[in-house]
PAKE-118783 format. One record per residue: residue in one letter; z, y, x of N, C-alpha, C in turn. Coordinates in pm, 1 decimal, decimal comma. Atoms other than C-alpha are relative to their C-alpha. Layout:
BEGIN
R   resn       n.zz       n.yy       n.xx      ca.zz      ca.yy      ca.xx       c.zz       c.yy       c.xx
R      A          Z          Y          X          Z          Y          X          Z          Y          X
...
END
This chain:
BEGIN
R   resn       n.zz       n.yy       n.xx      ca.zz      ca.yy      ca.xx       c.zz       c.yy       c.xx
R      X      -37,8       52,6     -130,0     5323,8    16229,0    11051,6     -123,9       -6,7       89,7
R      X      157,3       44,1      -45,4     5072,6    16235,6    11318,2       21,9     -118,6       69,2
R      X       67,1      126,9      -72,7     4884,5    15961,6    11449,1       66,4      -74,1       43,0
R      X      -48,9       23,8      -45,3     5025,6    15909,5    11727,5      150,9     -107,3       19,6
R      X     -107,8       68,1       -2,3     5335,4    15855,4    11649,0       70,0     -137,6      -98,7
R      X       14,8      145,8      110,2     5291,1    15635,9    11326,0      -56,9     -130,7       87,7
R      X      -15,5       58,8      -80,7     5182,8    15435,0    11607,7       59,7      -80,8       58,3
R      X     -127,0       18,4      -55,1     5467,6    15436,2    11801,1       89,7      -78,7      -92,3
R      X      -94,1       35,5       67,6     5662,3    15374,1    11501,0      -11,7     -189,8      -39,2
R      X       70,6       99,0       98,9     5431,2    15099,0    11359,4      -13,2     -133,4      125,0
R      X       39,6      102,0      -76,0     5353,8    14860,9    11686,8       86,7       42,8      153,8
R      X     -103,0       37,0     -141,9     5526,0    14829,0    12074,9      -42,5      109,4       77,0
R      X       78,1     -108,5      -80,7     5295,8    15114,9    12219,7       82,0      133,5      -27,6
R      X     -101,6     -111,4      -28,2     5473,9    15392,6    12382,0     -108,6      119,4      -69,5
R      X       37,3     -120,0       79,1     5334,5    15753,0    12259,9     -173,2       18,1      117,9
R      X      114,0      -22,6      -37,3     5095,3    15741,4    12544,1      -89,7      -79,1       52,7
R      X       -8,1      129,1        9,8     4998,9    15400,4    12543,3     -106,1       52,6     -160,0
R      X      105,3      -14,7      143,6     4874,2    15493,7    12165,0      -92,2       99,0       11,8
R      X      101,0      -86,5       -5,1     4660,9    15786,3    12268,4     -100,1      -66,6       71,0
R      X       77,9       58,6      -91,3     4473,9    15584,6    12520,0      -25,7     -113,9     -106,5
R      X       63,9       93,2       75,4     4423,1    15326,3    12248,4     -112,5       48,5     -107,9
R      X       63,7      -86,0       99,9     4288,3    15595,2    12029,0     -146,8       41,1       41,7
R      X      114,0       -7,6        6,9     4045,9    15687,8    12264,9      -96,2      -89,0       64,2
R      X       84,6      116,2       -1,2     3921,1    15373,5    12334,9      -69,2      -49,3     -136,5
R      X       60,4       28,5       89,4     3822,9    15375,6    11995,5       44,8     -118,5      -88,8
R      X      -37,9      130,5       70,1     4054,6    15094,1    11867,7       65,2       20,0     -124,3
R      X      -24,8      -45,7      100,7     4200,5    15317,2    11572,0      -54,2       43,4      -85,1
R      X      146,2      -90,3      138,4     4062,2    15385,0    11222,3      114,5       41,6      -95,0
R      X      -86,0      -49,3      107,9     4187,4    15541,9    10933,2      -63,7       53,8     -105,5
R      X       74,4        0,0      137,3     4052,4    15485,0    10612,3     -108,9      -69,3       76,7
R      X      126,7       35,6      -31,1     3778,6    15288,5    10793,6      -83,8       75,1      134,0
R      X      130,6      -55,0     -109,0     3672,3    15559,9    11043,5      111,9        9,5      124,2
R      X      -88,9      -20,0     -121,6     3774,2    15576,9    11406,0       41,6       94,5       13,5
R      X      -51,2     -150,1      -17,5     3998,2    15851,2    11509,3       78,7      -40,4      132,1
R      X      -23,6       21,2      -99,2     4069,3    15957,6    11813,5       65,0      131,5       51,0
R      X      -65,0      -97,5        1,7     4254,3    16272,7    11755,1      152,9      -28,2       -7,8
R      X     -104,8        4,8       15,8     4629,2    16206,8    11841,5      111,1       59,3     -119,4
R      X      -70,5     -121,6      165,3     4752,2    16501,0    11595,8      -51,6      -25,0     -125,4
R      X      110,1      -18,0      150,9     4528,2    16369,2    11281,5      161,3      -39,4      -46,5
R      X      -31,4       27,5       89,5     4774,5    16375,3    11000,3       42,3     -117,9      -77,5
R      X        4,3      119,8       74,5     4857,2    16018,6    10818,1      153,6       20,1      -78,3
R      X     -125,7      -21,3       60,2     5094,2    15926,1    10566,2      -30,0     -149,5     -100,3
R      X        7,4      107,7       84,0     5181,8    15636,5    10286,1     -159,5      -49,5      -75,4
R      X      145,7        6,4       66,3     4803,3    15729,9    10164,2      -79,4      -85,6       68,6
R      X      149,6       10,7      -65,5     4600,6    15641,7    10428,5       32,9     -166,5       42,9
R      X       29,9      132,3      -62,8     4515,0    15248,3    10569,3      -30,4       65,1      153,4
R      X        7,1      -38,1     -180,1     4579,4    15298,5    10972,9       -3,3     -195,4       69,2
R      X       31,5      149,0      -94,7     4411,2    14956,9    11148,4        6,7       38,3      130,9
R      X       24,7      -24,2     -140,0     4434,6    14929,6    11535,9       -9,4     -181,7       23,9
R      X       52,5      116,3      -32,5     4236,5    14646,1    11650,2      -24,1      -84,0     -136,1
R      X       24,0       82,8      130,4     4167,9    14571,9    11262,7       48,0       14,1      -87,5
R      X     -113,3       31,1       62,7     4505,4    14506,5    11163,6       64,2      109,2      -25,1
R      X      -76,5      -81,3       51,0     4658,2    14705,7    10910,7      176,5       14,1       75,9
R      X     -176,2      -22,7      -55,1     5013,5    14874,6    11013,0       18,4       71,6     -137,0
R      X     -112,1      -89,8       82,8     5291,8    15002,9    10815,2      127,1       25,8       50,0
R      X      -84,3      -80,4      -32,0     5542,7    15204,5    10858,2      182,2      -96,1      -39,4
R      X     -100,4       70,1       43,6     5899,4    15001,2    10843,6      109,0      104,3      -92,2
R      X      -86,1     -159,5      123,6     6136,7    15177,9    10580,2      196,3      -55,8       87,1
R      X     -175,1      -23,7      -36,2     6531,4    15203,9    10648,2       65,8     -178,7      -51,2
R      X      -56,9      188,1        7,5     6699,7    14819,5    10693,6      155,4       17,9       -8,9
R      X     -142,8       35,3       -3,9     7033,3    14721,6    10605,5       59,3     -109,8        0,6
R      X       51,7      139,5      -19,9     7130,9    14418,1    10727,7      217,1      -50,5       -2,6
R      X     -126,1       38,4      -46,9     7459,9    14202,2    10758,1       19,2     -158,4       49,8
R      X      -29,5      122,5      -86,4     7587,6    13927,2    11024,4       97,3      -77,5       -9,8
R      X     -160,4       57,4      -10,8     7820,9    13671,5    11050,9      -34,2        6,0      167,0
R      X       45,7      -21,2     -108,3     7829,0    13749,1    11423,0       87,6     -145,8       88,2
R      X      -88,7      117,6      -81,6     7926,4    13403,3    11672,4       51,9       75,4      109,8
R      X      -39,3       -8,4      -74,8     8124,0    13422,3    11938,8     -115,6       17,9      149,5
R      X       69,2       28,8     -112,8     7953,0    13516,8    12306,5     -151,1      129,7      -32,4
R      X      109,2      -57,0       31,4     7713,9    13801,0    12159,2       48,1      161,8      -13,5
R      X      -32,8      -87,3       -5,1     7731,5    14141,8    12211,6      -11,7      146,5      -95,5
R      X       44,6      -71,5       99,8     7742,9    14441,2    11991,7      -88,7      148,2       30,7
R      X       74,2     -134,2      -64,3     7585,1    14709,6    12231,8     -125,3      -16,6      -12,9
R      X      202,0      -45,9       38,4     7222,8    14844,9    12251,9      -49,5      -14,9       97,4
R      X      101,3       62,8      -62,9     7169,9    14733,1    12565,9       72,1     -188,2       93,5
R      X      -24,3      148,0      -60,7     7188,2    14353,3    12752,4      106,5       -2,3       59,5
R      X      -97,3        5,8     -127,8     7468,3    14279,3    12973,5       11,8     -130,5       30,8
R      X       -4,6      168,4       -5,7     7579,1    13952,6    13034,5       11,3     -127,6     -112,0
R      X       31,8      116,2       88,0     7522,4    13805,7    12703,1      -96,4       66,5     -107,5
R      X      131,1      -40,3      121,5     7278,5    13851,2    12405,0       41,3       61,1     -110,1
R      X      -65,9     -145,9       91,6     7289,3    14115,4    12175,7      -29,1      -55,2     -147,7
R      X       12,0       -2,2      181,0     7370,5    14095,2    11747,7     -160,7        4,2       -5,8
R      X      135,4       10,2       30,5     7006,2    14237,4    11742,2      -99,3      -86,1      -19,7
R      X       69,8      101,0      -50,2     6848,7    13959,6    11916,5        3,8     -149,7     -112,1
R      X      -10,9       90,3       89,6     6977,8    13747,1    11617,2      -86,6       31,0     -121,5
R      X       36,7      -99,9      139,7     6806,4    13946,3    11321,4     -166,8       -1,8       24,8
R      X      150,4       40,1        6,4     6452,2    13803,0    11249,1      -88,9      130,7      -82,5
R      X       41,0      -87,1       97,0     6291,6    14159,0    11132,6      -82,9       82,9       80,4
R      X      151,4      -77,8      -56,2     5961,4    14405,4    11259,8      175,3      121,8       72,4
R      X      -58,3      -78,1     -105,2     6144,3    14625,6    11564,7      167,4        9,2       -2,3
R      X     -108,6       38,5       27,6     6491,3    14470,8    11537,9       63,6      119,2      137,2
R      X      -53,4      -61,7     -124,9     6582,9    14694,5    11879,9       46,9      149,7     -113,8
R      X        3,0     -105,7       57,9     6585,0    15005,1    11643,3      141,1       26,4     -120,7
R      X     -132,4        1,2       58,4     6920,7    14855,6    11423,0      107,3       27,8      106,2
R      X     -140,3       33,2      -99,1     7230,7    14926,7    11562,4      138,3      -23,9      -51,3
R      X     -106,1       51,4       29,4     7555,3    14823,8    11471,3      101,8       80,4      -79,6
R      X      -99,3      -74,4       20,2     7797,3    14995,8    11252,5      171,9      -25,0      -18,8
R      X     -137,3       17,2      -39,7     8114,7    14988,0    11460,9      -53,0     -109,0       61,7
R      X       48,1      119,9      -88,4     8140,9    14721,8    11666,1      108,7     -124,9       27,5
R      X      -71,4      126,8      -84,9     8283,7    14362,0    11768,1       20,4      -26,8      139,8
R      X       -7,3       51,0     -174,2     8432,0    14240,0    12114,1     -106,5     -106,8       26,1
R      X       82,2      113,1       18,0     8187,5    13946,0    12202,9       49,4     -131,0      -24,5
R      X      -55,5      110,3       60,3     8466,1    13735,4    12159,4       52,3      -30,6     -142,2
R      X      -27,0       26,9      137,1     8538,5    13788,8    11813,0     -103,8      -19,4     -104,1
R      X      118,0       26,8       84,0     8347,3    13671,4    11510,4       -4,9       65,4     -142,0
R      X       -4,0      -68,8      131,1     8253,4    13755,5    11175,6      -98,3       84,6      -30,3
R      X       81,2      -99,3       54,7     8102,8    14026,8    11008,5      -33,6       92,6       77,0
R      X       72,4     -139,8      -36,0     7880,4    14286,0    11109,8     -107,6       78,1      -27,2
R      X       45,8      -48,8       89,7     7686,6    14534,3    10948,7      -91,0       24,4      126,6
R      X       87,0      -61,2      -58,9     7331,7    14651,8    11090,9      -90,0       81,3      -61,0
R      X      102,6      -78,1       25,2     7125,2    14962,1    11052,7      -84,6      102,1       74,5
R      X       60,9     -106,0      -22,2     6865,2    15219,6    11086,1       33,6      120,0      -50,7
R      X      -34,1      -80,9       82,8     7041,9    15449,6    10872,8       80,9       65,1       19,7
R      X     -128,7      -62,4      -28,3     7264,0    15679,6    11047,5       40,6       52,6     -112,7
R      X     -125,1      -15,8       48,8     7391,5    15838,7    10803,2       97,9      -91,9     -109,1
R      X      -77,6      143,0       39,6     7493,0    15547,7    10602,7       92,0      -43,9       93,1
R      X      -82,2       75,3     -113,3     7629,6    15376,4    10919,9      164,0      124,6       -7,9
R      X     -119,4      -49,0      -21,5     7870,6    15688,4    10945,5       73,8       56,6     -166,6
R      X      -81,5       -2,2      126,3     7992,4    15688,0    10587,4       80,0     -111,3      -47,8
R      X     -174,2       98,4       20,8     8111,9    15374,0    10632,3       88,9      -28,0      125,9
R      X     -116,1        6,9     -128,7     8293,8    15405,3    10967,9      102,6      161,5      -20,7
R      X      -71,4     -134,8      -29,3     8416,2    15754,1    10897,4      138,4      -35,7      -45,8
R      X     -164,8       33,2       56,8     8787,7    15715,1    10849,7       25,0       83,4      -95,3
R      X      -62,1     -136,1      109,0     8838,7    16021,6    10598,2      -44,0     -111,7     -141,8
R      X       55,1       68,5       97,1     8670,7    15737,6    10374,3       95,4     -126,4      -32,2
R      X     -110,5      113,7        2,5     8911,8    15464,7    10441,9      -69,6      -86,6      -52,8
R      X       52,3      144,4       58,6     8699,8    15162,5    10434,1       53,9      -83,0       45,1
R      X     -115,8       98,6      -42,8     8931,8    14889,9    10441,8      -92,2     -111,5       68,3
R      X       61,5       80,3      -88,8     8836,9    14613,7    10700,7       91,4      -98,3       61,4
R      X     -110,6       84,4      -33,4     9010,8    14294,9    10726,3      -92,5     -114,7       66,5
R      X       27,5      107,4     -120,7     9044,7    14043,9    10980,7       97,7      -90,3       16,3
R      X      -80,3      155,5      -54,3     9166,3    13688,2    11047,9       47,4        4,0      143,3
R      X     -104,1       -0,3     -152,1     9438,6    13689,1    11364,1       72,6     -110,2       -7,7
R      X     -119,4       89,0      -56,8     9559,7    13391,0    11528,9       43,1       35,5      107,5
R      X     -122,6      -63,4     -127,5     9832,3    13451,3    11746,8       47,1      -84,4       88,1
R      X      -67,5       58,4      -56,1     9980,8    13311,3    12038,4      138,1      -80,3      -48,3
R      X     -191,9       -0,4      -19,0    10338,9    13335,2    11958,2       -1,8      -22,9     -203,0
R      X      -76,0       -9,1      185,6    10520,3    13252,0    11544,0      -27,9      168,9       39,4
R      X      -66,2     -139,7       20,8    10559,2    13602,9    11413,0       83,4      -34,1     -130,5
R      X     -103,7       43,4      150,0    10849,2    13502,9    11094,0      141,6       89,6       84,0
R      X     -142,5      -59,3       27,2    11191,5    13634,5    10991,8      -32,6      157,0       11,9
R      X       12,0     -137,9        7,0    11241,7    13987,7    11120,7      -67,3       19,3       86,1
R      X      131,6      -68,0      -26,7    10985,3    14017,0    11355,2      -88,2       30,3      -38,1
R      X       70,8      -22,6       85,0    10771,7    13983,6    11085,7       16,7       89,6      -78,5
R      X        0,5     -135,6       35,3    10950,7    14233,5    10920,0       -6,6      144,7       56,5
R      X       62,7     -145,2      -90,5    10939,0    14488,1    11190,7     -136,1       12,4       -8,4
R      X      219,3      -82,1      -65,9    10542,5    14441,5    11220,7      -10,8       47,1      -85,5
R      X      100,6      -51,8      125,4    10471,3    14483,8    10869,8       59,3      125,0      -10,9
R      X      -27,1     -111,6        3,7    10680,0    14790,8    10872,3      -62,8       76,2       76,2
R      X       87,2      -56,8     -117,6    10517,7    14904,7    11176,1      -73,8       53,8       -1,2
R      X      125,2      -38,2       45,1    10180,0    14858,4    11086,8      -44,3       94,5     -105,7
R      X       61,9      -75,8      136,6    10213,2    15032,5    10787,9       52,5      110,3       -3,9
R      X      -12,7     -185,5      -53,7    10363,3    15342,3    10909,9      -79,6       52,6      117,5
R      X       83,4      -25,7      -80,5    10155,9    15317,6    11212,7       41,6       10,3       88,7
R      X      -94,2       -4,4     -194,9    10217,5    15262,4    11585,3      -75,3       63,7      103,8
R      X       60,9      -61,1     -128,7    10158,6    15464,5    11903,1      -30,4      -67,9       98,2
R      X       73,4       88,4      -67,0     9925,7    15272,6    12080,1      -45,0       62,0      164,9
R      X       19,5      -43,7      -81,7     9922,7    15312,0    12473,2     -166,6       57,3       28,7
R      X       77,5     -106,9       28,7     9702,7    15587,6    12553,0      -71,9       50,7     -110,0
R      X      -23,0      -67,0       85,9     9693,0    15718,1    12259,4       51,6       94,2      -36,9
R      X     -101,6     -111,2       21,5     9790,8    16034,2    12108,6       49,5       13,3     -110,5
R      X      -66,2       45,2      166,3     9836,9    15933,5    11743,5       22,8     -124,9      -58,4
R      X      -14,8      138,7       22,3     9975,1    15666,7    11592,5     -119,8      -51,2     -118,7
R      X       61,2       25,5       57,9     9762,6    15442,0    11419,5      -33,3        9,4     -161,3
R      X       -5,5        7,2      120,8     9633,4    15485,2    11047,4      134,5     -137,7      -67,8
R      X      -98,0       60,7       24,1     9866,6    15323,3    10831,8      -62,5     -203,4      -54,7
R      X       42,8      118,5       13,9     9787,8    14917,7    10790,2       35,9     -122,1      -33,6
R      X     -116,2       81,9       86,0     9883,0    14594,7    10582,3      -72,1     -107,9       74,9
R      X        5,4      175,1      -79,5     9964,0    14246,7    10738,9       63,4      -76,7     -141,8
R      X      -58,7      101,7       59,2    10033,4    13926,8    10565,9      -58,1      -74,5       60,5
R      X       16,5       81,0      -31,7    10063,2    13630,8    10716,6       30,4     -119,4      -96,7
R      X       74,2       86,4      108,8     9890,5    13338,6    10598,3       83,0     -144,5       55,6
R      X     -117,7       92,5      -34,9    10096,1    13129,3    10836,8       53,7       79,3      104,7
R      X     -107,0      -61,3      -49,2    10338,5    13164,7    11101,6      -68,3       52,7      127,1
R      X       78,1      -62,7     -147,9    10059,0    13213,6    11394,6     -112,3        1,3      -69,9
R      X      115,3      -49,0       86,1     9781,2    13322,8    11125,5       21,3      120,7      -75,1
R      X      -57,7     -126,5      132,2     9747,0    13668,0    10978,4      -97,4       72,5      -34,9
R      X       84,4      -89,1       82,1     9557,6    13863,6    10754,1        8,8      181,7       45,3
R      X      -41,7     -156,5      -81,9     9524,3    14245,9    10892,0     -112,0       65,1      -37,6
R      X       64,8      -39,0       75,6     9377,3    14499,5    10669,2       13,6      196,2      137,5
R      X       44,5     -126,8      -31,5     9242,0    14842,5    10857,1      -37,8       84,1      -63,4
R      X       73,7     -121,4       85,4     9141,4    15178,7    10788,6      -74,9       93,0       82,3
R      X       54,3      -66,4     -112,0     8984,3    15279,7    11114,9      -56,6     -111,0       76,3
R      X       51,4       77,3     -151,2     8826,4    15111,0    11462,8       41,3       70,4       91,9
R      X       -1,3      -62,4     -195,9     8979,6    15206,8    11766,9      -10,9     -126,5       60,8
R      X       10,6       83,2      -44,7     8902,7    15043,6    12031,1       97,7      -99,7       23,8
R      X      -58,0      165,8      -13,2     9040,8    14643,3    12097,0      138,1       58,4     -118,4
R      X     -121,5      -49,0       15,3     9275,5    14797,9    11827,8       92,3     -103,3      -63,7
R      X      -59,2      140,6       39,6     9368,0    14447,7    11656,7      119,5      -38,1       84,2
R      X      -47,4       87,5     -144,3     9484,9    14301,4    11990,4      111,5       91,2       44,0
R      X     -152,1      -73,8      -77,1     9696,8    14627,1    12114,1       92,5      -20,3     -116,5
R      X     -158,8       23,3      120,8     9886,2    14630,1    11777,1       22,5     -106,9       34,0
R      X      -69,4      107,4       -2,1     9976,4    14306,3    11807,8       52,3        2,2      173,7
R      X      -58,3      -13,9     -151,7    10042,2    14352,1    12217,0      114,1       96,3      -12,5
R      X     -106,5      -84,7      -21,6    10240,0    14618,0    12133,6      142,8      -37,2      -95,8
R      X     -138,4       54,8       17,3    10493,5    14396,7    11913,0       -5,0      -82,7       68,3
R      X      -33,7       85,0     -145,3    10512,6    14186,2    12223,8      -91,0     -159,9      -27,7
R      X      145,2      174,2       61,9    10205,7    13897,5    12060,1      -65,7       33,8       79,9
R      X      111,0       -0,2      -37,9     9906,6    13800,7    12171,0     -129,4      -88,1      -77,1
R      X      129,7       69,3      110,2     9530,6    13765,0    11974,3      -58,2     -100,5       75,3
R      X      140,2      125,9      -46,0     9352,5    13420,5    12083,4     -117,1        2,9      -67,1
R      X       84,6      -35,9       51,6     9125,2    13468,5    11809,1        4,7      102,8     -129,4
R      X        9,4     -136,9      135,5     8985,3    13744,6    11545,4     -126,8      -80,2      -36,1
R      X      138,8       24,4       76,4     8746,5    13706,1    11317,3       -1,8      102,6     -108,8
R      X       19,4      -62,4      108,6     8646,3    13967,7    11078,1     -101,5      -57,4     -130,6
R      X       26,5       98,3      132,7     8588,9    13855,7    10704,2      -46,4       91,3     -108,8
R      X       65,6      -43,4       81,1     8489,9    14183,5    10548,5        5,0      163,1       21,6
R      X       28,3     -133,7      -75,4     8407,1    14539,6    10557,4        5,0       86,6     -138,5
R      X      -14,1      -39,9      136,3     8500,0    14757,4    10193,4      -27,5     -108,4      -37,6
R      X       59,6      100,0       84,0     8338,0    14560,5     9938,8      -79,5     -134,6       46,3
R      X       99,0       65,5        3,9     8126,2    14373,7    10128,5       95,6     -148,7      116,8
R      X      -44,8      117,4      -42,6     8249,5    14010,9    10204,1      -83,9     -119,3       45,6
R      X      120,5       81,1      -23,1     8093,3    13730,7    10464,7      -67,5     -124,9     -122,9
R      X       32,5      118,4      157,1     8107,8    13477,4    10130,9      -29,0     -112,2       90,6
R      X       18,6      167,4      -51,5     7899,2    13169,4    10241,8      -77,0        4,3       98,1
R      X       63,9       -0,3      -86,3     7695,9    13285,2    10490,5       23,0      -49,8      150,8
R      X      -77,0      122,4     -117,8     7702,7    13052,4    10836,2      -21,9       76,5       89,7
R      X       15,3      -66,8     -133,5     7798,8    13169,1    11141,9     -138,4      -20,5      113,3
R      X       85,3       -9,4      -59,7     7527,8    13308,3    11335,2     -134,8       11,3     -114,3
R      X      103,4      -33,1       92,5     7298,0    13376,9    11001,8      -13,8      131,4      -52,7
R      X       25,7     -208,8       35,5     7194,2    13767,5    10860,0      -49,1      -23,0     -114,2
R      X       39,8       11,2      142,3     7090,3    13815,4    10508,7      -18,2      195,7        0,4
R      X       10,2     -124,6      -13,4     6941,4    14189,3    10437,6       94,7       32,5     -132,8
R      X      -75,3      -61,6       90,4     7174,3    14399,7    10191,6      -18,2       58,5     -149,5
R      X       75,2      -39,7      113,6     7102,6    14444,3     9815,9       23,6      154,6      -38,2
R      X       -4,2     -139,9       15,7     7034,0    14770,4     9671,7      167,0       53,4      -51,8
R      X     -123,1      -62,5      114,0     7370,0    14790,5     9442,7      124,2      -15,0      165,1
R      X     -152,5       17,3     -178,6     7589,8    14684,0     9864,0      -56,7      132,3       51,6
R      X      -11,2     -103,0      -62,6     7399,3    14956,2     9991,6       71,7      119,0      -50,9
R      X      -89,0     -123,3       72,9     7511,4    15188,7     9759,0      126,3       24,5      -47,1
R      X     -109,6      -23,7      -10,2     7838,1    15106,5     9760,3      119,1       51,7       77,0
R      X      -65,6      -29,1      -60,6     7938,4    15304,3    10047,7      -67,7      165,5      -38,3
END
């Protein structure tokens, strides 16, 4: 990797930002200054700038219980981003795999690891993804039996051109329900249920394949053990 950019990677300095530090003479490597942008480095070498050793951050896998009021995009808008929660060296560099409304809570996975991230959103994989729905309205008797039929043959969701993967409800009570996915479309919780004539007040997602929030408190992150990562 050169210089430069182990740099970049390693501290806040843009690409040319680190050359101008270089030839001010504030970089060493192995002890000697260097001031050649293109020099070579790698896991071998000790790279100080201003002293202080850097290293290179390796691939993060992280998971949230995400609160309410926080956003899942990559950049600011009118509220504060998942990232901004996640105490870790260049937290801007995770990004979200898949995403929450800012009003819903729960789980959410964070990485550097595209292709991880898209092995577990890819639908051909069917990672099941369930979520807590309270509802406006009862859903019992046979409305309840229309949804669950519904859901689980799959409904044509306005603008849409296919109906939805196929999906299992049980309700836990009569305005509480359990709702198991096999995809993310967008707000797609909320239209299924809009489209049997309900409405979601709250969601909360509770787990993502294998990987369940357990005891972790809303608004806390815990990084992912080797045997969760590798279970997708």
């Amino acid at each position: 990797m050169r210089l430069d950019r182990f740099l970049c990677e390693t501290t806040d300095l843009t690409r040319s930002l680190a050359k101008k530090a270089m030839h001010r003479g504030e970089v060493s490597v192995d002890g000697e200054v260097i001031t050649n942008p293109a020099t070579q480095v790698d896991e071998r070498h000790v790279v100080t700038w201003h002293g202080e050793p850097l290293a290179l951050v390796g691939l993060r896998y992280v998971m949230l219980n995400k609160p309410a009021g926080v956003e899942c995009s990559a950049r600011r808008g009118l509220y504060p981003l998942v990232r901004e929660l996640i105490d870790l060296p260049h937290p801007e560099r995770l990004q979200t795999v898949g995403r929450l409304d800012v009003d819903t809570t729960g789980l959410v996975l964070l990485t550097d690891d595209g292709q991880w991230s898209h092995r577990v959103t890819s639908p051909k994989r069917r990672c099941g993804k369930v979520y807590r729905v309270t509802l406006a309205e009862p859903l019992e008797g046979q409305a309840l039996e229309r949804a669950i039929e519904g859901f689980a043959e799959g409904l044509l969701l306005e603008g849409e051109e296919k109906p939805t993967r196929p999906a299992e409800l049980v309700m836990r009570s009569a305005t509480e329900a359990e709702l198991t996915l096999h995809e993310g479309k967008y707000h797609q919780v909320k239209r299924m249920f809009a489209a049997i004539g309900n409405h979601v007040t709250a969601l909360h997602r509770e787990s993502i394949g294998p990987l369940a929030l357990g005891e972790l408190a809303e608004g806390d992150w815990r990084e992912l053990s080797a045997d969760e990562i590798a279970a997708f």
